[in-house]
N, C-alpha and C positions, 0 to 999 in steps of 0.2 A: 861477430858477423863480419864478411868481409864484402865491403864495398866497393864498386870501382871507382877507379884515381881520378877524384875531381880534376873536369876538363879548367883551362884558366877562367871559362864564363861560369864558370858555377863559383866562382870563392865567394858568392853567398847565401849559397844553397842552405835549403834546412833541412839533410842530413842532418845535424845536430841532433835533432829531436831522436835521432835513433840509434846514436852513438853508443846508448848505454848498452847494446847489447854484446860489443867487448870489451871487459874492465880488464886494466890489471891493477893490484891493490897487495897493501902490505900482507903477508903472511907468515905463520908459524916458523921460520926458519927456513923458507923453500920448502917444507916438508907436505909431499901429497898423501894423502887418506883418499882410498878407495872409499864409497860411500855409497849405499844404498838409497832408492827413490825416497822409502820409506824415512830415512836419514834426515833427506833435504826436502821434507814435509814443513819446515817452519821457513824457507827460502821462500823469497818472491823470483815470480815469472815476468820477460821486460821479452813482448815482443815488436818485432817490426815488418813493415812491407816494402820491400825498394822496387818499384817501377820505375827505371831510369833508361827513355828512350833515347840514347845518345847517338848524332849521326855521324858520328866520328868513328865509335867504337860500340858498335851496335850490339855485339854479343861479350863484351866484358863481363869480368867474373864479380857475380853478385850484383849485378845489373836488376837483373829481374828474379827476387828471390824471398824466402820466408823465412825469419828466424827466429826460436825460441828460446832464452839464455836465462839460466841459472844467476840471480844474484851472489856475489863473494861474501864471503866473512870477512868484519873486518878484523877479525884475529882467529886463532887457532889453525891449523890445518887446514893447505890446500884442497877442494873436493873432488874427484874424477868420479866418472859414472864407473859402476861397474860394470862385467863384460856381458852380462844376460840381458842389459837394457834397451830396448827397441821401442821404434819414435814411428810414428804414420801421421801424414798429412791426407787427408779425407780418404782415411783408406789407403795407400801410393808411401811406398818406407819412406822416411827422411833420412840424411849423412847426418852422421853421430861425432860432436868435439869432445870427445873424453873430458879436456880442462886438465886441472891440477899444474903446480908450479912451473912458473914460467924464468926463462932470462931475458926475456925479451927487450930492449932497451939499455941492456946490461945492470937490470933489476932481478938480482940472484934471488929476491925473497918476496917475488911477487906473485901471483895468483893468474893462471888465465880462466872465467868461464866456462862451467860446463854448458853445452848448448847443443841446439840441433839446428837443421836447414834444409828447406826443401825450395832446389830450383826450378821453375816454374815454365811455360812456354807461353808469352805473351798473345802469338798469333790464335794456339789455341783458346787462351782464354777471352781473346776477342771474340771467338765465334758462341761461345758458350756462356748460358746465364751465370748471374749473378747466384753466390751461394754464399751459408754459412762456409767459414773455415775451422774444422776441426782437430786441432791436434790431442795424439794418446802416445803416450810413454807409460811402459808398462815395464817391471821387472817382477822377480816373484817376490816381492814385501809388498808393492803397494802399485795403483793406475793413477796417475796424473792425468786429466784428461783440461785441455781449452777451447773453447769454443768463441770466435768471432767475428760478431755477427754482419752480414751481408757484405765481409771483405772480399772475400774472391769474386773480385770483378779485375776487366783491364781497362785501368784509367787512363782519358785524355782529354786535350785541350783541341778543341773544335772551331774553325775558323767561320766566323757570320758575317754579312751581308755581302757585298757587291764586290769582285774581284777573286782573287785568291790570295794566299798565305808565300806564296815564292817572288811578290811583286809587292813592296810598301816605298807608299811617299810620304816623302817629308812632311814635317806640320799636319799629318790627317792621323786622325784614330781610328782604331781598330778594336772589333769586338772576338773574346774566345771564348764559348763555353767549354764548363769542366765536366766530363761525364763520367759515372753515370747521375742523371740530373738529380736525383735524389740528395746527392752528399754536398754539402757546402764547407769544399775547402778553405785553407786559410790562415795568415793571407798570402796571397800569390804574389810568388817575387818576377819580374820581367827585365832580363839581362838580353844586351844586344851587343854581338864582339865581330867587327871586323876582319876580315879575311886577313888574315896573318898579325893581326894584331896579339895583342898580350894581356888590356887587361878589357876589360867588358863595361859599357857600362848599363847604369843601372835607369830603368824606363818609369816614370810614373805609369801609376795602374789605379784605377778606380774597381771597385770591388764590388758588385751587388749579389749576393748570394753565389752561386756559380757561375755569375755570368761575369766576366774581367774586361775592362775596356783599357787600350793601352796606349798612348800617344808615340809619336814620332819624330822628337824636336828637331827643326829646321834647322838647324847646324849641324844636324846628320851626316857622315860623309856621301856620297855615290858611290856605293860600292857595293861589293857582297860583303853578306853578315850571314853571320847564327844569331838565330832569337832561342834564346831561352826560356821559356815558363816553367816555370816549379811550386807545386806547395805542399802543406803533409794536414792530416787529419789524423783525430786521436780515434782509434780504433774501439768500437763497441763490443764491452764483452758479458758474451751473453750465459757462459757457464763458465767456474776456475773449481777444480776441483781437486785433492792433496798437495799443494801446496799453500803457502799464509796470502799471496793475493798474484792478480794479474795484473798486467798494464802495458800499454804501446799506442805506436803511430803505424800511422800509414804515409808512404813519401810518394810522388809523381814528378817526374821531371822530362820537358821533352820540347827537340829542338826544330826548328823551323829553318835550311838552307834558304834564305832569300836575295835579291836585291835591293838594293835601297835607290828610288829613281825621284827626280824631281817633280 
């Protein structure tokens, strides 16, 4: 899966939790084997949700995006899908990674993921309820099919009481809920980086369920900042079908241009 390039306020982001959806890892010689669905019926499924509303780089690739990936072997032959194999997200095709041998890194004998991905349209899925997510890969041996459950929503971080979110002072805290109110993220990281600065730093946060309170230490500069909130949640999966099991997160990140006044 390809992520967009952590801005310098995120180096604590937890992306991590969803990393594992591109490995590379020792292989066969470099050697790729075409491979049938039916084939990688004893592989595990490792998926992710990247909602990353960055206001910097708003439509980055793999921003807002779904991905399905194939675990490696960690020996024998690299796998590639083969050519009849077609992937849909709730119905709507998904982009197909082939996988098989990679150099990437100057690792002649290493593996990339077979995997799928489906880019997504934030705005629309604001407007639109909350659903199962269904993915189907189908070839003629065999249906892969995933289901999980109540992800497709569009997550965010909701500004509460008095004021607004483009104007914070020193020493006061601040409340955001995480929506939709049903999921309890966690836990939620609060980075705040200065207008031209380089590195971010990091905000206590009190945590109740969805709801995140965040302070504003008094040593604050006066300036503009990016506020960052991020957190990820482990995806509910509500069917995994031809392959050995399923599993993922779901990640949320998203920034707040403000001031910081006395």
């Amino acid at each position: 899966m390809t992520f967009p390039a952590p801005s310098p306020r995120r180096t604590v982001s937890r992306l991590t939790a969803l990393g594992a959806l591109v490995a590379l890892t020792g292989c066969g010689g470099g050697e790729t084997r075409v491979m049938s669905l039916a084939e990688l019926a004893d592989r595990s499924l490792t998926f992710g949700l990247a909602d990353v509303d960055d206001a910097e780089t708003p439509d980055a690739q793999g921003a807002h995006r779904f991905t399905v990936s194939y675990s490696v072997a960690a020996d024998g032959p690299c796998s590639r899908f083969a050519d009849d194999v077609t992937a849909t997200f709730n119905g709507q095709p998904m982009t197909l990674v082939p996988g098989g041998a990679s150099d990437v890194g100057g690792r002649a004998e290493a593996c990339e993921n077979s995997r799928v991905y489906f880019n997504f349209d934030p705005a629309a899925w604001g407007r639109e309820p909350v659903e199962d997510i269904t993915v189907q890969l189908q070839d003629a041996t065999s249906t892969v099919r995933l289901v999980v459950l109540k992800a497709k929503a569009k997550r965010k971080f909701t500004f509460q009481g008095e004021g607004t979110p483009d104007k914070l002072r020193v020493g006061q805290s601040y409340d955001f809920l995480w929506e939709p109110a049903t999921e309890v993220p966690g836990p939620v990281e609060a980075l705040l980086l200065r207008e031209g600065g380089r590195a971010p730093g990091v905000l206590s946060v009190t945590q109740d369920g969805n709801k995140v309170a965040l302070h504003i230490p008094a040593a604050t500069p006066q300036a503009n900042h990016t506020l960052t909130l991020g957190a990820d949640l482990v995806g509910t999966v509500g069917e995994c079908t031809g392959v050995a099991s399923c599993s993922g997160a779901i990640y949320h990140s998203q920034d707040f241009v403000l001031s910081v006044v006395p």
